[in-house]
N, C-alpha and C positions, 0 to 999 in steps of 0.2 A: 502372515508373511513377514519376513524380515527383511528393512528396508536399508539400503547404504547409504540414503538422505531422508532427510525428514525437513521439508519447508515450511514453511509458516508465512501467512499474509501478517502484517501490520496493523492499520486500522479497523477493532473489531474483532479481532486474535488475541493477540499480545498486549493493546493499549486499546483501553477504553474510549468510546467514539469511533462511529462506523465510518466517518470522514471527515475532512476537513471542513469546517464550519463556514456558511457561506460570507459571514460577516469579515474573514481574513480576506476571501477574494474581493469583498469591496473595497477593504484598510487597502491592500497591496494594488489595487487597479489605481487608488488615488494616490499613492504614491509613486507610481511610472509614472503617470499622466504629468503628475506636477517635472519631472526631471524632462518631458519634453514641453514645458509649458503651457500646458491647458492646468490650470488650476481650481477652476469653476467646474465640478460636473451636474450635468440637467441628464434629464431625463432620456433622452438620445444617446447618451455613453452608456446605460444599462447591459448591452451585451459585454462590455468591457468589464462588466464586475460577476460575470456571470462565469463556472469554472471549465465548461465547453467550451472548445473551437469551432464558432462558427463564422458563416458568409456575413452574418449581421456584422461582427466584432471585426472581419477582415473591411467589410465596408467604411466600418466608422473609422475605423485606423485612417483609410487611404482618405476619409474627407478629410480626418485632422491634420495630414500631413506627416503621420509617421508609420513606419515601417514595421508593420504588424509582430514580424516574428520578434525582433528587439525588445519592442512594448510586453510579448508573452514571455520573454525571458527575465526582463526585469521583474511582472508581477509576481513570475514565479518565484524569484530570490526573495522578493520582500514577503512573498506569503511564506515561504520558507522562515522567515526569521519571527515571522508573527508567530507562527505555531511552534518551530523551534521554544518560545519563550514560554508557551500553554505547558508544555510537556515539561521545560525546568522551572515555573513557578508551583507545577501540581496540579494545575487546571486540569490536564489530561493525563492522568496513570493509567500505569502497567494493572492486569488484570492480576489477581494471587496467585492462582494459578501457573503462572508463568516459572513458576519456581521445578515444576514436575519438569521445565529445561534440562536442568543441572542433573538430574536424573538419568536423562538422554542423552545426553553428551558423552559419556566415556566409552558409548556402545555406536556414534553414529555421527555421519558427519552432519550439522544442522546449520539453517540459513532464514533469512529474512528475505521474501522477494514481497515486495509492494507497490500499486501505482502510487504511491506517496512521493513525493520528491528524495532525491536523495539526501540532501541537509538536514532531513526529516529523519529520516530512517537511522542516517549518524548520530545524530542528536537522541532518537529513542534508546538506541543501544545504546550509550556512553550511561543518560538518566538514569537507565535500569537493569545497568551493573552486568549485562547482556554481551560482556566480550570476550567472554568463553564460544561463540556463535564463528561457522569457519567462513562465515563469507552473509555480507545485506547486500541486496540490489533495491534500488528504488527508483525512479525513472527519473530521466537526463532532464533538466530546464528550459529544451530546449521541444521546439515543435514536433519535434522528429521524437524527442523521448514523450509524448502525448500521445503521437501512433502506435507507440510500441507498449504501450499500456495492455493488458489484461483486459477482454481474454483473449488476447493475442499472447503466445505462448513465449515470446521472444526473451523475456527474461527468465523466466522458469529453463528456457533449454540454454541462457548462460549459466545459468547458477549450476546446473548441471555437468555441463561441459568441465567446468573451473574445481568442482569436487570431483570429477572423474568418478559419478557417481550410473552403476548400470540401473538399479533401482532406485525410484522414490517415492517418498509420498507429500503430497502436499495440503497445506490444513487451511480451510479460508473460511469466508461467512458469507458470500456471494455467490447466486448463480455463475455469474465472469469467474469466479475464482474453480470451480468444478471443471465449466469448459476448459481453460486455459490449462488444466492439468490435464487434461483429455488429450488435446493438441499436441501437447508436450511429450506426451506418452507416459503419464507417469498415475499412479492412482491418487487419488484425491477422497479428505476427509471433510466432509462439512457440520462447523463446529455451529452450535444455538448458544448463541448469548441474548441476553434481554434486549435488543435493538432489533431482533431477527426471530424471536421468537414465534412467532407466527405466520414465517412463511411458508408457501406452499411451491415447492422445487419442482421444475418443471426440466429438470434431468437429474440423474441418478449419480452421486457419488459412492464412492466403494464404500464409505464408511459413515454411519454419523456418528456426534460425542457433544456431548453435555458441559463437557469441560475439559481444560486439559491433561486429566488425569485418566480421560478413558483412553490415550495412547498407551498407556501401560497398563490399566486394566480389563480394556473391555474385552469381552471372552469371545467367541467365533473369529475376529481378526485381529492376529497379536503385530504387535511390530518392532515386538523381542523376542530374546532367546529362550528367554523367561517364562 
């Protein structure tokens, strides 16, 4: 089938590392905390460094006096700039593969949707020469862009919208990444990288691929002209 988009997840797709590392959400929780004054963290701030939204982290917020969603938007900018700095020191690169992009691009419109912050997603396209790409979404820093994460289809159906695209396909390495294309209405490819290599998918995507090169070569579903 021939697609008028072709998406791609972020972490685990395109850039190596299936997620953000837990040690930024600890760096970036101690750096909100100290801007409302708690400087000491014990043992009890734990849900604070942790990269779910829960009743624990809403609890602790309200003992220490501050206003949960504010605290989850600063951690978010400062983990933002943490990882921003992994992906421009080299710590975290783009997979080789990513070059079979440029390939794709003069037949299709192509996009970046990821629950990764948006800072993040900027920051990867710019490092990986990636701005041939007609549009990245990555989710807002805000509480409300935390709900509308994957596999909630919410970003998948703007990227969408914005390419005025009737068909797609979308490429991830998570079960949420399959669903959320499901949702979305659109097919979905799920790709094995060595973080995932051994999992056992407990729903069906249209396609799988080894790498990024089976979007142009793999034989039974093409997603060229070609």
């Amino acid at each position: 089938m021939c697609y008028d988009a072709i998406l791609f997840d972020m972490d685990g797709v395109l850039l190596h590392g299936a997620e953000t590392e837990s040690c930024v959400y600890e760096a970036a929780a101690t750096k909100a905390l100290e801007n409302f004054g708690v400087e000491r963290i014990n043992h009890n701030h734990n849900s604070l460094k942790k990269f779910h939204y829960t009743s624990a982290m809403e609890s602790t917020c309200e003992a220490l006096g501050i206003p949960v969603e504010e605290f989850w938007k600063q951690r978010e900018n400062y983990a933002a700039e943490l990882e921003n700095r992994q992906i421009r020191d080299g710590e975290r690169g783009p997979f080789d593969d990513i070059e079979v992009l440029k390939e794709l691009a003069p037949s299709h419109s192509l996009g970046v949707v990821s629950n990764n912050r948006q800072a993040t997603v900027d920051q990867m396209i710019s490092v990986c020469g990636l701005d041939f790409m007609d549009i990245a979404i990555g989710r807002d820093h805000s509480l409300a862009g935390y709900y509308d994460r994957k596999p909630e289809p919410t970003m998948l159906q703007a990227a969408l919208r914005k390419l005025s695209a009737e068909t797609g396909l979308y490429v991830g390495d998570s079960t949420k990444d399959v669903i959320a294309a499901d949702r979305a209405g659109i097919d979905s490819a799920f790709i094995y990288r060595p973080h995932n290599a051994d999992i056992n998918l407990d729903c069906a995507p249209t396609m799988e691929l080894t790498g990024l090169d089976g979007l142009i070569t793999q034989s039974g579903t093409a997603v060229t002209d070609s």
